[in-house]
C-alpha positions as CSV (number, residue, x, y, z in Angstrom):
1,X,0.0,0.0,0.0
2,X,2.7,2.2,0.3
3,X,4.0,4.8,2.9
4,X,2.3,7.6,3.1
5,X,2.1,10.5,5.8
6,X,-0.1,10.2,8.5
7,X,-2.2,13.8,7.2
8,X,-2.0,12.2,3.6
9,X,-4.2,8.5,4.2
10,X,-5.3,7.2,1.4
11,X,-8.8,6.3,1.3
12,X,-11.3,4.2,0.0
13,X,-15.3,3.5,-0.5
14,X,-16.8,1.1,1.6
15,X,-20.3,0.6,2.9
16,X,-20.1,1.2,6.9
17,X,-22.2,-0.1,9.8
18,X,-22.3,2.2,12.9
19,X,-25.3,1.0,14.6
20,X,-27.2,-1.4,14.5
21,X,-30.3,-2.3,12.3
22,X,-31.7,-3.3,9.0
23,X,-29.0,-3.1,6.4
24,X,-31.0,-0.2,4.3
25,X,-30.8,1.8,7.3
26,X,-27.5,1.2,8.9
27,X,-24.9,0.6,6.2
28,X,-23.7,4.1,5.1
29,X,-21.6,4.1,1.9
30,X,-18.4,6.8,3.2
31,X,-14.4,7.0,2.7
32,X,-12.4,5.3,5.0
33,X,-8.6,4.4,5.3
34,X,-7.6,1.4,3.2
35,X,-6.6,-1.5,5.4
36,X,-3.3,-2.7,6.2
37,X,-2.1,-6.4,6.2
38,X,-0.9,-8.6,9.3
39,X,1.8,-10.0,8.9
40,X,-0.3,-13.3,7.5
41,X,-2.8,-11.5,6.0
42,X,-3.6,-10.1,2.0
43,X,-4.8,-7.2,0.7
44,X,-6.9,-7.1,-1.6
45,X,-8.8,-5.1,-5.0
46,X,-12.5,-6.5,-4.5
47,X,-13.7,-8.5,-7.7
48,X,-17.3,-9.6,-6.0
49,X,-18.8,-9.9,-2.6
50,X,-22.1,-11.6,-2.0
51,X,-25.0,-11.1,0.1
52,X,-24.9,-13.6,3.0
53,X,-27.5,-13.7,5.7
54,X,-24.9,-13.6,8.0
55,X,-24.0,-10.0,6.4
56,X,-27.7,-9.6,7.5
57,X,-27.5,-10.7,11.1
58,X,-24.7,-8.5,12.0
59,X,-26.0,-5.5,10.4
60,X,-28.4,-6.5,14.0
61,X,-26.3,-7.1,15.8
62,X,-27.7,-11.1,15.7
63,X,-24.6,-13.1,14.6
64,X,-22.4,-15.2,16.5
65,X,-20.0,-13.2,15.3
66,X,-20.1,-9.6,16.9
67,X,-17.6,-7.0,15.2
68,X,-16.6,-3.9,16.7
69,X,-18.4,-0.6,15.1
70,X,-18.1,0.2,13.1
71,X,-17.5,-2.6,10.5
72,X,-17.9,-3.0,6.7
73,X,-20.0,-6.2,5.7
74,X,-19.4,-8.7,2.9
75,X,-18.4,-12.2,4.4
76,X,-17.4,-13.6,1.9
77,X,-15.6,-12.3,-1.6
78,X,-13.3,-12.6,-4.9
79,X,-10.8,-10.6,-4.9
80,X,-6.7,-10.0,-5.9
81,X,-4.0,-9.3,-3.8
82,X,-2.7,-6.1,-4.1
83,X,-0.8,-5.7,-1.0
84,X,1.0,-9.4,1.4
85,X,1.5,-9.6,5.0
86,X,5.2,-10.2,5.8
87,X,4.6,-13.9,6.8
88,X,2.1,-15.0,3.3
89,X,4.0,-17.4,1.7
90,X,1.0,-18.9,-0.4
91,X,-0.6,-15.8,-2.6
92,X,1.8,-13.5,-4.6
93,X,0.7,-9.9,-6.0
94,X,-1.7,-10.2,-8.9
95,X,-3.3,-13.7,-7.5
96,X,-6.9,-14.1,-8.1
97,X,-8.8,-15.4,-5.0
98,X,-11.9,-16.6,-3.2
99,X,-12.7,-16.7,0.7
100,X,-13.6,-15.1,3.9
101,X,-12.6,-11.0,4.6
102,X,-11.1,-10.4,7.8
103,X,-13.7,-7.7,9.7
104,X,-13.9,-4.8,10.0
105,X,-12.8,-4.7,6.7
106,X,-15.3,-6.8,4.6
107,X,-15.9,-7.3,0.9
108,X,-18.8,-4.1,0.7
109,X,-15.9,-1.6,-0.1
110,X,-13.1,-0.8,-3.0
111,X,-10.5,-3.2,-1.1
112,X,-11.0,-5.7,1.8
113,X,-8.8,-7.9,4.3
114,X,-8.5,-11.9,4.0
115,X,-6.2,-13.8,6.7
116,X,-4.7,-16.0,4.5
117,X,-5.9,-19.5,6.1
118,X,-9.3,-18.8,4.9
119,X,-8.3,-17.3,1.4
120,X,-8.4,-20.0,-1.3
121,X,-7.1,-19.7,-5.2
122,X,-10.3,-18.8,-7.6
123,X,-11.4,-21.3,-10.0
124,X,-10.7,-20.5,-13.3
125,X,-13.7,-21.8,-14.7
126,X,-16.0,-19.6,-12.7
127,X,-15.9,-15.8,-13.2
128,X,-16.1,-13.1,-10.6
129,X,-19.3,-13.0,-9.4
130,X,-19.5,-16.5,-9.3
131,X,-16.7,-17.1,-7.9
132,X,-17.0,-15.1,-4.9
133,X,-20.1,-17.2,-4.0
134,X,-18.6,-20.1,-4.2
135,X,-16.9,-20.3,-0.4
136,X,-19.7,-20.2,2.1
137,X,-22.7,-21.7,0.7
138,X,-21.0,-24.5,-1.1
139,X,-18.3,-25.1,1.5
140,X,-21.5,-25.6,4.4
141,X,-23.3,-27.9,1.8
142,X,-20.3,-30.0,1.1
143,X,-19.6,-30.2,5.0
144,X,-23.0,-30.9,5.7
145,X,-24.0,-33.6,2.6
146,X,-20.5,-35.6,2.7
147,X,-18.9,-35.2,6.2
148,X,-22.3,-34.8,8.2
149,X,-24.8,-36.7,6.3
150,X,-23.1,-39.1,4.1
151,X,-25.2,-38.7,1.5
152,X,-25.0,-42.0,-0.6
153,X,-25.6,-42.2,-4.8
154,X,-29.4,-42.5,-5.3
155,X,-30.8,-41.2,-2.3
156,X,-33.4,-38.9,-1.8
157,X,-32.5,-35.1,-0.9
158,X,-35.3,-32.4,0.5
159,X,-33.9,-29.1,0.6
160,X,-35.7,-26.4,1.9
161,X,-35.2,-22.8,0.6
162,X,-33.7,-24.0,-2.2
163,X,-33.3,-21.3,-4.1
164,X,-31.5,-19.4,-1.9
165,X,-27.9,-18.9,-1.5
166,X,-27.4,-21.9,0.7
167,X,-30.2,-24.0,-0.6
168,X,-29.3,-23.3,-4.5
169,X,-26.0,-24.9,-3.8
170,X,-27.6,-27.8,-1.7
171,X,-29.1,-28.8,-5.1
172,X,-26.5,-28.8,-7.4
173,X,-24.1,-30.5,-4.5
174,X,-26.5,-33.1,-4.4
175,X,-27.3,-33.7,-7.7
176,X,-23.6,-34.0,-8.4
177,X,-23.4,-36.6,-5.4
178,X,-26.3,-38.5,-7.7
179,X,-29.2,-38.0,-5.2
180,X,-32.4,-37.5,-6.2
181,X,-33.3,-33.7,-4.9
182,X,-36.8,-32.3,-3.6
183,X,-36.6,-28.4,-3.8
184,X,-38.8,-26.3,-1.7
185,X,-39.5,-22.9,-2.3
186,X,-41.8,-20.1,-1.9
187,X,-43.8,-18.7,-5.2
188,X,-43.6,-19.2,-9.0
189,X,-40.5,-17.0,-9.5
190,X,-37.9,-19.1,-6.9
191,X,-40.0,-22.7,-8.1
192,X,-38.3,-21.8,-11.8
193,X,-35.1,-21.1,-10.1
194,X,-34.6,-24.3,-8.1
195,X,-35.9,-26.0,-11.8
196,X,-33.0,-24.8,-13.6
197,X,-30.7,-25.5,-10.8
198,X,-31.5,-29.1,-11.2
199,X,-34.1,-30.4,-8.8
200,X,-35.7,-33.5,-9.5
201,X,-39.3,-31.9,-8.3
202,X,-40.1,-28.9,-6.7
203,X,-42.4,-28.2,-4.2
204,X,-44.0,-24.4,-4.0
205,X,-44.8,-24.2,-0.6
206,X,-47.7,-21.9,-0.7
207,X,-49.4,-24.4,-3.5
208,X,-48.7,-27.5,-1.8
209,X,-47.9,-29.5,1.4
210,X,-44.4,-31.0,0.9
211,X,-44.5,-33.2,3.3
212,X,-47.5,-35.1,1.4
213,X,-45.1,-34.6,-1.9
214,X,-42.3,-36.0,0.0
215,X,-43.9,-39.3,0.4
216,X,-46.0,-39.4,-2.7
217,X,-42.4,-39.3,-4.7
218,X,-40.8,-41.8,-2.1
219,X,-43.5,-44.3,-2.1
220,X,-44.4,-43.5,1.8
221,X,-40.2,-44.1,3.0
222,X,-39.2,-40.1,3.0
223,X,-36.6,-38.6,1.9
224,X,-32.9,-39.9,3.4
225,X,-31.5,-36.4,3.8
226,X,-33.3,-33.2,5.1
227,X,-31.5,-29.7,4.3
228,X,-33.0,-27.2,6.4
229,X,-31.9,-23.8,7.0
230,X,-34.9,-22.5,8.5
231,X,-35.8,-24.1,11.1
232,X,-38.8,-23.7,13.1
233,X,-42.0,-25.0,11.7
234,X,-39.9,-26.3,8.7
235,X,-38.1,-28.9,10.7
236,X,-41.2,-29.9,12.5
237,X,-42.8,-30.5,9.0
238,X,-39.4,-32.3,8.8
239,X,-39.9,-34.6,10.9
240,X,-42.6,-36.3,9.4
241,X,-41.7,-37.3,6.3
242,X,-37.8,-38.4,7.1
243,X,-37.0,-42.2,6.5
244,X,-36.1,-44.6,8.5
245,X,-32.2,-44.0,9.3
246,X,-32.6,-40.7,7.9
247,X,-30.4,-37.7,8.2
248,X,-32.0,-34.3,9.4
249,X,-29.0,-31.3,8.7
250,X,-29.7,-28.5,11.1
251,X,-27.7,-25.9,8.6
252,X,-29.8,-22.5,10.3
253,X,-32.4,-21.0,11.2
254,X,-33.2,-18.6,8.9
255,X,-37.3,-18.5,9.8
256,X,-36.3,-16.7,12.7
257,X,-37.2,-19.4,15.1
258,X,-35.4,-22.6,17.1
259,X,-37.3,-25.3,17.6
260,X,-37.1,-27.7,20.1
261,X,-36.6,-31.6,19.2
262,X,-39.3,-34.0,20.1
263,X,-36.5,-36.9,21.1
264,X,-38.5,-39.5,21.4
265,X,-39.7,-39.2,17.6
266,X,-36.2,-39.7,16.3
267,X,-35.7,-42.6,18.6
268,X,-38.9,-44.1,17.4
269,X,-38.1,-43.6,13.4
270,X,-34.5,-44.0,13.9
271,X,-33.4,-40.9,12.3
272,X,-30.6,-38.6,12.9
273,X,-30.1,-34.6,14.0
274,X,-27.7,-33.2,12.5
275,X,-25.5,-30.1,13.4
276,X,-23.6,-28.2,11.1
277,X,-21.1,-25.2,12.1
278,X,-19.1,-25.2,8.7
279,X,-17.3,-21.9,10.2
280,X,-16.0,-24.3,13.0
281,X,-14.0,-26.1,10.7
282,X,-11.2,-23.3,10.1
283,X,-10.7,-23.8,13.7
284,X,-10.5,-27.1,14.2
285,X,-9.8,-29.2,10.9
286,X,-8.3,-26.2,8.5
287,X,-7.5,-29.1,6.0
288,X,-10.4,-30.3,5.6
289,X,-11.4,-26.9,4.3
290,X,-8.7,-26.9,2.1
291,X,-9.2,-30.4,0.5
292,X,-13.2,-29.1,0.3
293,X,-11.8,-26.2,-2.1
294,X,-10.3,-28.7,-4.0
295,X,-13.1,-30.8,-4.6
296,X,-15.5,-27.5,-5.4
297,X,-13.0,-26.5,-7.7
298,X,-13.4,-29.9,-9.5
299,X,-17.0,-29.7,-9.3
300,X,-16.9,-26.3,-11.0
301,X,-14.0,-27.3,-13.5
302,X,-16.4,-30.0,-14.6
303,X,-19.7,-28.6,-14.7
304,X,-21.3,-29.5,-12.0
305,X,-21.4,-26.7,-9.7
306,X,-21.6,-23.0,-11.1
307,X,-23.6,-20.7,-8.5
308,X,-26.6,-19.3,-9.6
309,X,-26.0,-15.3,-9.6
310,X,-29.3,-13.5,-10.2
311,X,-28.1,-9.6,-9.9
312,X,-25.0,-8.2,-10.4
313,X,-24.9,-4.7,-8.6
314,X,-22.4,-2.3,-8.5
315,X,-20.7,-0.9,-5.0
316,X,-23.6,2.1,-4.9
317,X,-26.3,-0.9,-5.1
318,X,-24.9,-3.2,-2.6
319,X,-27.0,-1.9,0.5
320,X,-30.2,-2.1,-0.8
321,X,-29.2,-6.1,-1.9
322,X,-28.4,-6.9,1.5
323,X,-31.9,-5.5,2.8
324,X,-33.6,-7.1,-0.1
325,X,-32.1,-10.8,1.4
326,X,-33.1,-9.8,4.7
327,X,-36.6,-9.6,3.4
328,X,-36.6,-12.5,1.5
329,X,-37.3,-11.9,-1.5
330,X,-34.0,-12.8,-4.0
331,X,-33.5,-15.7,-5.5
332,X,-29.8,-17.0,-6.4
333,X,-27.5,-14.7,-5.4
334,X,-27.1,-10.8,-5.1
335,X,-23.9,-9.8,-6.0
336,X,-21.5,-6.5,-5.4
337,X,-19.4,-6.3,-8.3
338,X,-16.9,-4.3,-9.1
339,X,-16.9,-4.4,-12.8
340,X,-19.9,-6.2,-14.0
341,X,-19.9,-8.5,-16.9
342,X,-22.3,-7.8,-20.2
């Protein structure tokens, strides 16, 4: 970044929360001093940043993660390096990369911060908006389908809110794992969406009951593997149509509320609840992160996993995406970015 005097700072863009609230109202687009690495950390020009619904939850102060204020959103991004920590030994100048920003400094703004444990070579195959999607939503459904669930060739997958950020990549995970995939979704728009993502049948909630559909397309067993970042009411429903020795991942709650588990129903069915806290995994099993990249980046390189970006809005636009999540009503994802494709 250079040395510059301390009167002369150079600055840069970035959305800014300084209270806390929904995104439209909090996140203030103003100039701010360009970061700095660590010593293991990059620097780097954003490409892309997605919305995430974490982005939304600490925008209200709701995450498990609590930054400082104020902070600039923008979990996850794409970016290249610009500037390296004096310890990075894996990125050089001029990389292209995918991964997590390092807060306060997230992906909302001109340049952003990634510690380089959690910063990951871009696939080639996938441009920059796609790219930069490709780390938190696929990494948790990876996590969650192989390590968690063990999904097996041929089973059958329900995923709920599928075509959201998180859900949209539940389908094309599992349809690359060779499961058979039940979609469910609210209204026309989102049912064509999860369509062209690959499910096998979709299910618009406000049309029908998917638990019936469930059954009616597993002849009465239920489906093997239950997606659910909702929660609530949606893992009740759950509950009643998951097969003996099924698998019930517990990826959110996204519906706002946490149910309780009725214990003695997944003794009598024999089914199993899952948790999944794919962030946990940088802590305490950093390679299996890394050999997850891997095998996304395979996945991409071959087809079978391209992330489904719906809008691709430039730095001014970026607020009013974030609110738009929080209300629920995008489909794929929103992207920030920088320089947006024709």
């Amino acid at each position: 970044m250079g040395s510059h005097p301390v009167d002369e700072e150079v600055q840069m863009k970035a959305w800014q929360v300084a209270e806390l609230g929904e995104p439209a109202q909090v996140m203030q687009l103003v100039e701010v001093a360009e970061p700095e690495p660590g010593p293991h950390q990059v620097v780097v020009r954003v490409l892309a940043t997605p919305a995430n619904f974490p982005d939304v939850l600490m925008c209200r102060g709701l995450y498990q993660v609590k930054p400082d204020l104020p902070f600039t959103p923008g979990v996850e991004l794409c970016g290249e390096v610009v500037a390296l920590g004096s310890e990075v030994t894996r990125f050089a100048v001029g990389d292209r990369v995918v991964g997590a920003s390092t807060m306060p400094y997230g992906g909302f703004a001109e340049l952003a911060l990634m510690d380089e444990p959690m910063t990951f070579p871009a696939p080639d195959s996938l441009d920059d908006a796609q790219a930069s999607s490709l780390y938190i939503g696929y990494q948790t459904g990876w996590f969650g389908l192989h390590r968690r669930a063990a999904i097996q060739e041929g089973e059958t997958l329900l995923v709920h809110a599928a075509a959201g950020g998180v859900g949209s990549a539940a389908i094309q995970l599992g349809k690359a794992a060779g499961a058979r995939v039940i979609g469910v979704v609210g209204g026309p728009d989102k049912a064509e969406v999860a369509r062209r993502l690959g499910a096998d049948v979709v299910v618009d909630r406000h049309e029908q009951d998917f638990v019936a559909v469930v059954k009616a397309e597993t002849d009465g067993r239920g489906a093997d593997v239950v997606y659910d970042p909702v929660g609530g009411e949606t893992y009740t429903r759950s509950t009643k149509c998951i097969a003996w020795e099924g698998r019930i991942l517990i990826i959110g709650f996204a519906g706002g509320d946490i149910q309780s588990a009725a214990l003695n129903h997944a003794l009598i069915k024999n089914y199993s609840i899952v948790g999944l806290h794919w962030g946990m995994y940088n802590l305490f099993d950093p390679p299996a992160v890394q050999e997850c990249h891997r095998a996304l980046t395979d996945l991409a390189t071959q087809g079978l996993v391209a992330p489904l970006v719906s809008e691709r809005l430039p730095l001014a636009g970026a607020a009013d995406g974030v609110q738009r999540l929080a209300d629920g009503t995008t489909v794929g994802r929103v992207v920030y970015e920088a320089s947006p494709s024709a």
